[in-house]
C-alpha positions in Angstrom: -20.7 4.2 -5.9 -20.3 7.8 -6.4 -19.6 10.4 -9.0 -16.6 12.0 -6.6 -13.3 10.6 -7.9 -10.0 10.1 -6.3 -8.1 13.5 -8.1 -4.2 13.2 -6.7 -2.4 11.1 -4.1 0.4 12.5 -2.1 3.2 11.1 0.0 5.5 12.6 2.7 8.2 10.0 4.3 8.9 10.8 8.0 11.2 9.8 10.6 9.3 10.1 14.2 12.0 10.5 16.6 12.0 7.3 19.1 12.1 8.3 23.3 13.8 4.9 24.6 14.9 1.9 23.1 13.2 -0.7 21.0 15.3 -3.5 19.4 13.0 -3.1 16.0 14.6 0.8 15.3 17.8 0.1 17.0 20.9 1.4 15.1 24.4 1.1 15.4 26.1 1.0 19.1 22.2 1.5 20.4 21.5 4.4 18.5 17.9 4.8 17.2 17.3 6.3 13.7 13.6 6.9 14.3 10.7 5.3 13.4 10.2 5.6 9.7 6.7 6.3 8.2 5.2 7.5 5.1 2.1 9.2 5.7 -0.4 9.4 2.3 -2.7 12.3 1.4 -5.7 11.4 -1.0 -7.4 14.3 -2.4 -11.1 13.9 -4.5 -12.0 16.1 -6.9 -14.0 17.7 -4.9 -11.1 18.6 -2.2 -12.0 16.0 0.7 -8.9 14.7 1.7 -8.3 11.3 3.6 -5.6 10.4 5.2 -3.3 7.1 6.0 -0.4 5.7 7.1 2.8 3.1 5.8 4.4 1.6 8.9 7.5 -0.2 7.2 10.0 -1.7 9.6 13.0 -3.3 8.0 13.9 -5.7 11.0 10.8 -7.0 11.2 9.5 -7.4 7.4 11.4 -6.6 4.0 9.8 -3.0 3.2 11.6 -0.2 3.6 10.7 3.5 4.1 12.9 3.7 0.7 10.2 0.7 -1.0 7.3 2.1 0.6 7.9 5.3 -0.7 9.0 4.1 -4.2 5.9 2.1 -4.4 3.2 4.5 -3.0 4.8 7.2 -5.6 5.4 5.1 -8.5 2.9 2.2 -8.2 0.2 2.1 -5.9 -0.6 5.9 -5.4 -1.3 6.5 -9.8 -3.2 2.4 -9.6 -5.9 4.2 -7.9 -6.5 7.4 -9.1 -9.5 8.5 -11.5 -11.4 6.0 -8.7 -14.6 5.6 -7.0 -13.0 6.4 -2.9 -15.8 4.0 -1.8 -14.6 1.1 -4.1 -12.1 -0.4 -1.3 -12.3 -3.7 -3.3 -11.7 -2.2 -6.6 -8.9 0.1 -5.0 -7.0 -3.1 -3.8 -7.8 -5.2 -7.0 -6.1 -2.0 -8.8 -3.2 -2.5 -6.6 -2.7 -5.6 -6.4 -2.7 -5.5 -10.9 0.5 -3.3 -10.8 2.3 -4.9 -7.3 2.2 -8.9 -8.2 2.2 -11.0 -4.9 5.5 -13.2 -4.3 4.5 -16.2 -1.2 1.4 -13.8 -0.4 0.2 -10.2 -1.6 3.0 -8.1 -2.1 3.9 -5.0 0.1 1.4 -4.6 2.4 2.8 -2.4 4.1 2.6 0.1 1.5 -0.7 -0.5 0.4 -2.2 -0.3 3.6 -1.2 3.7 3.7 -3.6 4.1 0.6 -6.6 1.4 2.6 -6.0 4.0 5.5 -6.6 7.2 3.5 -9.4 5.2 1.7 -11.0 4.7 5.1 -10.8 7.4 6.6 -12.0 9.4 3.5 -15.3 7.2 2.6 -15.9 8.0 6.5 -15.6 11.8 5.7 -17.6 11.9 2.0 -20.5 10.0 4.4 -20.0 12.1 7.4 -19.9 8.5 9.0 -17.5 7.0 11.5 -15.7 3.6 10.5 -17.2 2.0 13.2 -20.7 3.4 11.8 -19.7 2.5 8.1 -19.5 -0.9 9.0 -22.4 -1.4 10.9 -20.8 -1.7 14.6 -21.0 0.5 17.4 -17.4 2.3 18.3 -17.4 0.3 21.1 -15.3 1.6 24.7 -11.9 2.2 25.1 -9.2 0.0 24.7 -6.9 -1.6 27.3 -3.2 -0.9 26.3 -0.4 -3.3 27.0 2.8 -2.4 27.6 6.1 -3.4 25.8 9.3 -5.1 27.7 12.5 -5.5 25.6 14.9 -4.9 28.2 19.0 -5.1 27.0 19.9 -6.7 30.4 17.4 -8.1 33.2 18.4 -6.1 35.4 16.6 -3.5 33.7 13.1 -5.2 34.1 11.7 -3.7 37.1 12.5 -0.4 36.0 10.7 -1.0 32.6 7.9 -2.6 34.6 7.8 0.9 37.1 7.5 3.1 33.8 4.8 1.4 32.5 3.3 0.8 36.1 3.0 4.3 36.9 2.2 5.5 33.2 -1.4 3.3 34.2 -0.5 0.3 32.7 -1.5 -2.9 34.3 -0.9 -5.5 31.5 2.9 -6.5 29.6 3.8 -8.0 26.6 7.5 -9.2 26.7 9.6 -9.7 23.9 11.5 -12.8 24.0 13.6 -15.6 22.0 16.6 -16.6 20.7 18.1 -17.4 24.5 15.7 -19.4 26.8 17.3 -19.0 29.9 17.1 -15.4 29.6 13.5 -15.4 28.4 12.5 -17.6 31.1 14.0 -15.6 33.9 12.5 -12.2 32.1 8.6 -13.9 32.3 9.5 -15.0 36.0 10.4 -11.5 37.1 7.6 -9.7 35.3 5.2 -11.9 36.7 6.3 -11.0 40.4 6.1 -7.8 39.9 2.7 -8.1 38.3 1.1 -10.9 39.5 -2.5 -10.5 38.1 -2.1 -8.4 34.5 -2.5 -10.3 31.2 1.1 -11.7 30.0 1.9 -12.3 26.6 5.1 -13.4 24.9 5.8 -12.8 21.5 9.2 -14.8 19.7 8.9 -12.9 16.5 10.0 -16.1 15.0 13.2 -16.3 16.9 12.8 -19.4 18.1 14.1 -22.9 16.0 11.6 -26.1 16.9 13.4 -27.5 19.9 14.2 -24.1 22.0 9.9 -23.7 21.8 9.0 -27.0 22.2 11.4 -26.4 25.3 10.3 -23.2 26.5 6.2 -23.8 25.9 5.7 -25.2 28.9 8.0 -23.4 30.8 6.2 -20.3 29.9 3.0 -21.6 31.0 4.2 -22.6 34.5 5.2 -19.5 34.7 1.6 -17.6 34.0 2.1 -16.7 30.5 -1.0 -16.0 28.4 0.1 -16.7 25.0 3.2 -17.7 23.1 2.8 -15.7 19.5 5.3 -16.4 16.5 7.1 -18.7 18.3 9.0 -19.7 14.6 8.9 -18.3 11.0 5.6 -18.7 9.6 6.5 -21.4 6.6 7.3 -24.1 9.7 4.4 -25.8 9.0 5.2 -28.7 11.1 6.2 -26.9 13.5 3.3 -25.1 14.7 1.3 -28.5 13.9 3.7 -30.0 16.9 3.2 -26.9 19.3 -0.6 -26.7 18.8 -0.7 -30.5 20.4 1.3 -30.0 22.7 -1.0 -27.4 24.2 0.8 -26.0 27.1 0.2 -22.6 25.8 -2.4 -21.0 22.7 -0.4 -20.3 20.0 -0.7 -17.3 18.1 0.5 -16.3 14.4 1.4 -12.7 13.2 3.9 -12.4 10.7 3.0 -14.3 7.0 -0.7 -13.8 7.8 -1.3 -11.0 5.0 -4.5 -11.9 3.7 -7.6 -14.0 4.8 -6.5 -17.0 2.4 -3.5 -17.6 4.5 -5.0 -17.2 7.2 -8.0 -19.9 6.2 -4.8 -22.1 5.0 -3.0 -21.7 7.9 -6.7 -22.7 10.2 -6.7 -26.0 8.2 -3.6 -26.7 8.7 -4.0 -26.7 12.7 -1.3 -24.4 13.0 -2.4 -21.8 15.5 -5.0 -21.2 18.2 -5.4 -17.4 17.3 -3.8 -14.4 15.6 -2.2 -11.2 16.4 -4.0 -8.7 14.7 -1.9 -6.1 12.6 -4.1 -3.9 9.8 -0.9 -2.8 8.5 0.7 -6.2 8.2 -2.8 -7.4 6.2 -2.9 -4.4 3.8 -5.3 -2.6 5.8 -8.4 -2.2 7.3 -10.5 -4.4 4.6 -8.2 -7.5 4.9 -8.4 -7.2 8.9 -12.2 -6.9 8.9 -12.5 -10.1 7.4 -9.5 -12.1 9.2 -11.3 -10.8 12.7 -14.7 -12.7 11.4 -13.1 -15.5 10.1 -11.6 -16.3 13.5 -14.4 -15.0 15.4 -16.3 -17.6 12.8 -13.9 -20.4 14.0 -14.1 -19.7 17.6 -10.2 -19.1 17.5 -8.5 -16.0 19.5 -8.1 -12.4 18.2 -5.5 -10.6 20.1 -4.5 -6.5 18.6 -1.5 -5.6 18.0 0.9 -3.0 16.0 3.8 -1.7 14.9 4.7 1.1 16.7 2.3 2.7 15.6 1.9 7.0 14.9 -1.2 8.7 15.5 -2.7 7.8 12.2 -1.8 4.6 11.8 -2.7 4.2 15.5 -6.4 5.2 15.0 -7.5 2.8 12.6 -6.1 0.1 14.6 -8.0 1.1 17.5 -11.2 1.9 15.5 -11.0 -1.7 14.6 -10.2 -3.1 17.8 -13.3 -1.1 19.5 -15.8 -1.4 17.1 -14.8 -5.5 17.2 -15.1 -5.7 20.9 -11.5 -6.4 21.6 -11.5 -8.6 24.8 -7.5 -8.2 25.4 -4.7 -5.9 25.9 -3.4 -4.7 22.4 -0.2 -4.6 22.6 -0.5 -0.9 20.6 3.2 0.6 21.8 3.4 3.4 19.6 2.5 6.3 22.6 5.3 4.2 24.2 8.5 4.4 21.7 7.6 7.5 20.1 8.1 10.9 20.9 6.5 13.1 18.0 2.9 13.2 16.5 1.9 14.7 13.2 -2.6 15.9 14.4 -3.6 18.3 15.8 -4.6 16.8 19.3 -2.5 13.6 19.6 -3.5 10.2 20.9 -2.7 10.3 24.6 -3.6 6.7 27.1 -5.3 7.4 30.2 -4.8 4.4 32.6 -3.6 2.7 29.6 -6.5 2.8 28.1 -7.0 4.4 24.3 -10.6 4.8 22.6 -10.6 5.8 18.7 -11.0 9.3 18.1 -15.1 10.5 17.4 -15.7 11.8 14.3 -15.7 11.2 10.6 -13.3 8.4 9.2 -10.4 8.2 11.2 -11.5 11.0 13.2 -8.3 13.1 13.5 -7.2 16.4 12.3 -3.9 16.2 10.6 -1.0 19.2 10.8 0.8 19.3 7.8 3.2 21.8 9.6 4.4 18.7 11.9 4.7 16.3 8.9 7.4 19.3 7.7 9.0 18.9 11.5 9.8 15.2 11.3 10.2 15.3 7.0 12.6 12.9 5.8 
């Protein structure tokens, strides 16, 4: 605990323009709006700023960049100000008093902008990297995975030859509701990559049947991993595709905070998680969800949400100081064709380390928050 106390929080919603298509920022006839952000500023009295990021996504989760913004400004931003910056716990008790939870902790989206900021600024007040505040070494970089949505299939190899000669040897493939095209999407991708790592994810687009169906289907066909294969309150469900075995299933969306995910680990629903610090709030609820499955010998896979640069960093901080042993399917560099620091986060045979240096360890330009401004 220090005497230095959280002084002002600012917000600036952005749009980061989007450079080919994604089904989660698609707009009307296949137009993209952009990727909406709200990037926080946190200021102590003693002018060291930290910085962080809101990723909402309204096709995948209910927050907005209208909410986010309305509850960073008017909610969560003024819940922690007058603060301790090194109180994370406190800082989340604070807004967790003046947000109430609904099923789980509400908007956490939104409060992991100000977990971000918090981060990266206890990392700057300490001269410490988040790695080296918690202990960890940074670790090396880590291996990218790249996205396949593809409209029709015969747009599959070409999506495989962008990522192929971008340096990326691993795919994550976007599938459910139809079967028939899923399965025929997994069989292609694996003949034109026979050895990289292959990972489906449903986003809860399947009903029970269609993935009791497709499980094995996917597995004789060299998938990895099935994740979300349903919407996380099917209970029963996931109880009937963890038996069956074919395939480990993993969880993403409704895992906000480590009591659901302890919940959902006694109720034998899942045989790992995708990792998302934005979905859990931020970096303090993904810490402990990493070591509780690490404690229960269960899988931790990374993952994102599109990420921006900021955003972008702490996952990968995480993800290397934790020894990440998959691709992350981190497709932000990908989608997105805009960065708000000064030297932006760039793969090298699809490989990203976090940036060295205090906290988050970038440098942002508030000249190209003004460029993408909402």
């Amino acid at each position: 605990m220090t005497s230095t106390k959280i002084e002002r929080v600012q917000v600036f919603p952005v749009r980061y323009p989007t450079v080919s298509r994604f089904k989660f920022f698609e707009g009307p006839e296949g137009t993209s709006p952009g990727r909406p952000a709200v990037l926080v500023k946190v200021t102590t009295d003693d002018g060291t700023v930290g910085w962080g990021e809101s990723v909402p996504v309204p096709k995948w989760s209910y927050e907005t960049l209208e909410s986010a913004t309305t509850a960073l400004k008017g909610y969560l931003g003024p819940a922690v100000i007058g603060r301790d910056p090194f109180d994370l716990a406190g800082a989340h008790a604070a807004m967790e008093a003046v947000i109430a939870p609904s099923f789980t902790e509400g908007m956490p989206l939104a409060k992991a902008g100000i977990d971000t900021a918090l981060h990266d600024l206890a990392g700057k007040l300490s001269n410490q990297s988040l790695a080296q505040r918690w202990g960890r070494g940074q670790g090396g970089p880590v291996t990218l995975s790249w996205t396949l949505n593809p409209k029709g299939l015969d747009e599959t190899e070409g999506l495989v030859q962008q990522g192929w000669e971008r340096g990326f040897r691993n795919f994550n493939v976007k599938v459910a509701p139809d079967p028939k095209h899923d399965l025929e999407l997994c069989r292609q991708t694996r003949k034109l990559v026979p050895d990289g790592f292959l990972w489906a994810d449903a986003n809860g687009g399947y009903d029970l049947a269609t993935a009791m169906h497709v499980l094995p289907k996917l597995a004789d066909l060299g998938v990895a991993v099935l994740e979300q294969p349903l919407p996380c309150h099917r209970i029963g469900g996931y109880q009937q595709l963890k038996r069956i075995g074919a395939l480990p299933i993993l969880m993403d969306e409704g895992v906000v905070t480590a009591a659901d995910l302890i919940e959902f680990i006694r109720l034998d629903m899942l045989d790992g998680l995708a990792m998302k610090p934005a979905r859990t709030g931020g970096l303090l609820q993904a810490r402990r969800q990493v070591e509780i499955l690490e404690d229960a010998g269960l899988l931790f896979l990374g993952s994102g949400l599109t990420d921006p640069d900021v955003s972008l960093a702490a996952s990968l901080a995480l993800y290397g100081a934790y020894g990440l042993r998959f691709p992350a399917a981190l497709n932000g560099p990908q989608f997105l064709g805009a960065s708000v620091v000064k030297e932006p986060l760039v793969p090298r045979d699809g490989k990203l380390s976090a940036p060295a240096g205090p906290g988050l360890g970038l440098e942002v330009d508030e000249s190209k928050i003004a460029a993408i401004a909402v």
